[in-house]
N, C-alpha and C positions, 0 to 999 in steps of 0.2 A: 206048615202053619200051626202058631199053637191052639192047641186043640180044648175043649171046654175040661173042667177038672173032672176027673172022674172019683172024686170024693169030697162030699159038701157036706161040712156039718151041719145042725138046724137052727144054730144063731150068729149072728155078728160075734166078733171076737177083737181085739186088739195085739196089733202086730208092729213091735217096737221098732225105731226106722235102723237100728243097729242087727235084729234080725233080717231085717227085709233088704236090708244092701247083701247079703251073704247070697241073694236067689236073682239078682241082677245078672247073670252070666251071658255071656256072648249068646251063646245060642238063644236065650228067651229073646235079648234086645233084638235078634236077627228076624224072629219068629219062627224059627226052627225048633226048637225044645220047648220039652212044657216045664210049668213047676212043679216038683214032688211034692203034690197037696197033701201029702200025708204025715212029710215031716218036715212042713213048715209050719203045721195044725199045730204040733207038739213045742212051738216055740212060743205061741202066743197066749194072754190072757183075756180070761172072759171079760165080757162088758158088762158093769152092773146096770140093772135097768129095773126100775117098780111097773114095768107093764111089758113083757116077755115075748109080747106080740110085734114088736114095733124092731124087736131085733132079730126078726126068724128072716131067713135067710132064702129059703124056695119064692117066695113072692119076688124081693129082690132079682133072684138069677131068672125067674120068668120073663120077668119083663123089660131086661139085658137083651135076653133069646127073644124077644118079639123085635127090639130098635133092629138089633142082625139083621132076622128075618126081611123085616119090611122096608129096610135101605137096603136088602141086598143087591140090589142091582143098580144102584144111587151112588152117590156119591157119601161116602160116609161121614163126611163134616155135617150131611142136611140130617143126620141122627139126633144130635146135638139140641135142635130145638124142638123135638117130637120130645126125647129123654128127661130133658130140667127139669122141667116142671115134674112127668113121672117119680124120677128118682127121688126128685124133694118130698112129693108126699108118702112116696114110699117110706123113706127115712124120715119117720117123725122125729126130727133132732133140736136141740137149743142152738143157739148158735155158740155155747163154751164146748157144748159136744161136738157142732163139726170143728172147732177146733183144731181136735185131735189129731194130728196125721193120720197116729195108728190106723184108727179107722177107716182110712182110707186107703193106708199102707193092705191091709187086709183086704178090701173090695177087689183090690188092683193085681193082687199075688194069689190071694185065698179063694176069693170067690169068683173073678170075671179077668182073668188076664188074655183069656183068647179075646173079650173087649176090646182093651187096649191095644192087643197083636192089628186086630181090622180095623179097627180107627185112627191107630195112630202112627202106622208103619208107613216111612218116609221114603220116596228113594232117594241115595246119600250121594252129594253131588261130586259130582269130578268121575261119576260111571261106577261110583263104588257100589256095592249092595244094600238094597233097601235094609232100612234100620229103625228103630224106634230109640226116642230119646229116652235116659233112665228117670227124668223127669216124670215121667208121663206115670210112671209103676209107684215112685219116688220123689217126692218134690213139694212146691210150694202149691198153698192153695188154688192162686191163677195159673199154673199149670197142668196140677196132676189129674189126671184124665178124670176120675169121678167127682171129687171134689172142687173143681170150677166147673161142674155145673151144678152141682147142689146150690153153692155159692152163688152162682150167676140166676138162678131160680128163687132165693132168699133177699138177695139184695132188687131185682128186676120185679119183682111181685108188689101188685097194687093191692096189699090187704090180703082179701082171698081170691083176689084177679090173676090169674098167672099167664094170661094173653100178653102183656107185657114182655114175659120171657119167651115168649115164643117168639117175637118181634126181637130182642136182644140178641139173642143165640143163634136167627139166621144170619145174625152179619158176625164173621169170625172175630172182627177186630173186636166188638164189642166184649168178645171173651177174651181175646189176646193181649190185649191193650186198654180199655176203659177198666175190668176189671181188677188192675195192678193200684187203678185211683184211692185213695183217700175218701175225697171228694163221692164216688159213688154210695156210699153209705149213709148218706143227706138223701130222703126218699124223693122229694122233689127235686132234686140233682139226675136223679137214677131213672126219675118220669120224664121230665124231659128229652134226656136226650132221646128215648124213646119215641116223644112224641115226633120229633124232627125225621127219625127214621121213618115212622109211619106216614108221615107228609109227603116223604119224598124229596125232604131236604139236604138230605146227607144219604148215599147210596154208598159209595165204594168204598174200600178198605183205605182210600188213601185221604177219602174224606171225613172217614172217622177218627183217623188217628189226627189230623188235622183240626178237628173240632176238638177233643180231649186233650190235645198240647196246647188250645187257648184256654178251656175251662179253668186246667192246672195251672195256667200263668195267671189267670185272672184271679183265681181261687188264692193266691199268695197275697193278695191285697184286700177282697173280697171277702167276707164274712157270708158263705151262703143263706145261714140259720137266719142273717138278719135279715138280708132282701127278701127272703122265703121262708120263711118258716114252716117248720113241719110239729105237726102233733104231736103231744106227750106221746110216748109210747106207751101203752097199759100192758102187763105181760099176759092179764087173764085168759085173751082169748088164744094166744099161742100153747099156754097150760091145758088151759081146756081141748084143745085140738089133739096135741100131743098127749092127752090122758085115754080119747076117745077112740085111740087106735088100735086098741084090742075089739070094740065093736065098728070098725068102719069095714065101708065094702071093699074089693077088690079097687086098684088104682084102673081107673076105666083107660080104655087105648084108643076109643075114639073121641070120645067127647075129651076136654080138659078136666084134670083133679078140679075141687074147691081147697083154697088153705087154708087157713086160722081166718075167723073171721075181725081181723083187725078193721080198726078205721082206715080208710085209702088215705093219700098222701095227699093234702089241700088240695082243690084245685084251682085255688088263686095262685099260690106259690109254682105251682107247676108253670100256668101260661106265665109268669114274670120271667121266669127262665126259660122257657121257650124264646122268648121275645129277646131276652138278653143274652142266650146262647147263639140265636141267628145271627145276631150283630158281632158276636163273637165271630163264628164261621165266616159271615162274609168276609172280613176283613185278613184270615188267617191263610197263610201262601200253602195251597193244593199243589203238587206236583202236576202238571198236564192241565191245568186249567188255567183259562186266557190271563195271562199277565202275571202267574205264581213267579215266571221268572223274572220280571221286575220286582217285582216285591222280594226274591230272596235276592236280590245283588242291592236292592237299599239297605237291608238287614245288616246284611254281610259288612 
């Protein structure tokens, strides 16, 4: 199993995706090898940053080794919604910074790849050996193992609520699949279906992805912003949050961060979509649920 780096510089750095595909090798994907943290250090560029705090690096891998820690005997997808929200405030970022791969090409190789070995090591079907996808090191936003859930943590946040994400990221599809949306980036689009979740109206993976294949059909003719509107966004308080991070405390492990203290996302627009996502849902064919398969041979 790969093992934590035994060399950690003291800030975030940027790791081009053209260096970072050279350290993909079988053995890491397998979780057998580690990566020679030392000269993979020597390929990357530093990150500029006007507050030197927010890209140190030991806070970050502490609280890596804590999610480990305390799923160790769990199942490692229940990481996932402990993590978001940490990692997001850990990472005071813009959103043109998470952007970046690199930076996340770096999290995944540089800093925390034994992470990705225990989170996301698959066994590979047909009796082959367990494997991790190169996705996961390497990849797009909705997949690559740190950055969907920064993501999932930024878009799922009610302001500086981040209960929301916590509620998001125990249901996988909601990362695996709602987070690939367009449409999620509408804050009352992203509260909703939240809410639905926390009702108790949509539970299983077959019924999330079921809800998200009407949103996105309805959303093709639908204008969310107009049935729902959401707040100007002001960027102040995300600035101000992201300046304040050289004096803020440690990312607490029990309680929840706070984030920017932006405005929450209406809460008129939210219930309109509640109310018109459930009508969505009911009507959208569940695999295993009474009469999905009349409804998929009308379809058909």
């Amino acid at each position: 199993m790969t093992d934590k780096p035994n060399f950690l510089p003291e800030r975030l750095a940027l790791l081009a995706d053209v260096n970072a595909a050279q350290y993909l090798t079988d053995g890491l994907l397998s979780g057998k090898e580690d990566v020679p943290a030392i000269a993979l250090n020597k390929t990357t560029e530093p990150l500029s940053s006007d507050s030197q705090s927010r890209v140190e690096l030991a806070p970050v891998r502490d609280l890596i080794d804590d999610a480990m820690y305390k799923f160790r005997e769990d199942r490692p997808t229940n990481a996932d919604a402990w993590l978001a929200p940490r990692l997001h405030a850990a990472l005071r970022l813009t959103r043109r910074e998470a952007a970046d791969r690199r930076i996340w090409n770096y999290l995944a190789l540089g800093v925390a790849p034994d992470y990705v070995v225990w989170r996301h090591l698959q066994a590979k079907s047909a009796g082959g050996p367990p494997r991790i996808a190169a996705r996961r090191f390497l990849g797009p936003a909705y997949t690559q193992a740190f950055a969907r859930l920064w993501w999932a943590a930024e878009l799922f946040r009610d302001g500086p609520d981040y209960r929301p994400v916590v509620t998001a990221c125990g249901n996988q599809e909601m990362l695996n699949t709602v987070l690939r949306m367009d449409a999620v980036d509408h804050r009352p689009t992203a509260q909703a279906m939240v809410c639905l979740l926390e009702r108790g109206a949509v539970t299983t993976s077959r019924e999330t992805n079921a809800l998200a294949a009407a949103i996105n059909a309805s959303a093709v003719t639908l204008v969310l912003d107009v049935i729902a509107p959401d707040t100007a966004r002001d960027g102040t308080p995300l600035r101000e949050w992201i300046d304040a991070a050289e004096s803020a405390p440690a990312v607490p492990r029990r309680d929840l961060p706070i984030g920017p203290y932006e405005e929450k996302a209406p809460e008129r627009s939210v219930d309109v979509l509640v109310d018109h996502f459930a009508e969505l849902f009911a009507g959208a064919p569940v695999r295993g649920r009474p009469g999905a398969e009349e409804e998929a041979a009308v379809e058909a």
